[in-house]
C-alpha positions in Angstrom: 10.4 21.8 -23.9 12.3 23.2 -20.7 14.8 20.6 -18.4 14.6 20.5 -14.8 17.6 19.2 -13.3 18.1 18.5 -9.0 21.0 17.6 -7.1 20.3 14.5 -4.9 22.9 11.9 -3.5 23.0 8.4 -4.7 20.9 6.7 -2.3 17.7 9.1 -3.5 18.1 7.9 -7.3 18.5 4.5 -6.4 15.2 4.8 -4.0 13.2 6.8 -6.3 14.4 4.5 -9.4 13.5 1.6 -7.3 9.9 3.2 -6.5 9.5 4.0 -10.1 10.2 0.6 -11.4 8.1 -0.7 -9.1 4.9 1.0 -10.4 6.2 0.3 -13.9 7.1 4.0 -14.7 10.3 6.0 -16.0 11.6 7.9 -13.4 10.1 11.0 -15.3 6.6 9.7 -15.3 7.0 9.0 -11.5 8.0 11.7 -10.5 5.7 14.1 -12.1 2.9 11.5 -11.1 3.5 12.0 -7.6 4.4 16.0 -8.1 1.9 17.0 -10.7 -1.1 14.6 -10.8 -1.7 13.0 -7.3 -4.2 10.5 -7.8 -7.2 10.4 -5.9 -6.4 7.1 -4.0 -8.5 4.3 -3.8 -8.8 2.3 -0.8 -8.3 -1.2 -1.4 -11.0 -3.5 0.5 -9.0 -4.4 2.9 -8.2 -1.0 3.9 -11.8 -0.7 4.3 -12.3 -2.9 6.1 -10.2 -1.9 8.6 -10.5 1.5 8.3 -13.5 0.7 10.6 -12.4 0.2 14.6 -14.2 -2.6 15.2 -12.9 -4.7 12.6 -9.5 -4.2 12.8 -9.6 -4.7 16.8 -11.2 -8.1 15.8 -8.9 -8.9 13.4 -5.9 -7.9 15.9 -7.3 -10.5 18.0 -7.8 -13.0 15.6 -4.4 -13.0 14.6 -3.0 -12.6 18.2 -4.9 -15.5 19.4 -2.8 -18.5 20.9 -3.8 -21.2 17.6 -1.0 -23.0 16.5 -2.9 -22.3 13.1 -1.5 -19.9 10.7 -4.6 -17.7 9.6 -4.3 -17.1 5.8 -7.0 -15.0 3.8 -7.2 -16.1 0.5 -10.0 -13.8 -0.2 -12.3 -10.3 1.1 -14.8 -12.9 2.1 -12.3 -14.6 4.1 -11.3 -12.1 5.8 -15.0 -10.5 6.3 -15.7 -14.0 8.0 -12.5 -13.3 11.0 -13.9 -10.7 11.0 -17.5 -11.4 11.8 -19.0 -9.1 9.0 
């Protein structure tokens, strides 16, 4: 087994540490996740959603609009009904 071994100031341990713990992993593991095996990233359904132009311009407008309502959405189908999908 061979050691790798970088130089980086305290604020970079304590960010990566913090990104690793985050997604559950040893610093090791994250790092060689995010080095060695990027994984092929799956949009979320939201992110669909408004990867399209037309949704997320609705949606802006939805949540820009002057109601003294907060709008919360609970689920996908919420949010496909602001959005008019």
């Amino acid at each position: 087994m061979s050691r790798l071994s970088i130089e980086i100031d305290p604020e970079q341990h304590r960010q990566i540490k913090t990104l690793a713990t985050f997604e559950g992993m040893s610093m090791k593991d994250f790092i060689l996740s995010k080095v060695l095996k990027p994984k092929e990233k799956k949009m979320d359904p939201t992110e669909k959603l408004l990867s399209h132009p037309q949704n997320k311009k609705r949606l802006l407008e939805a949540i820009n609009s002057d109601t003294k309502d907060h709008l919360v959405f609970e689920t996908i189908e919420d949010l496909k009904d602001a959005l008019g999908v």
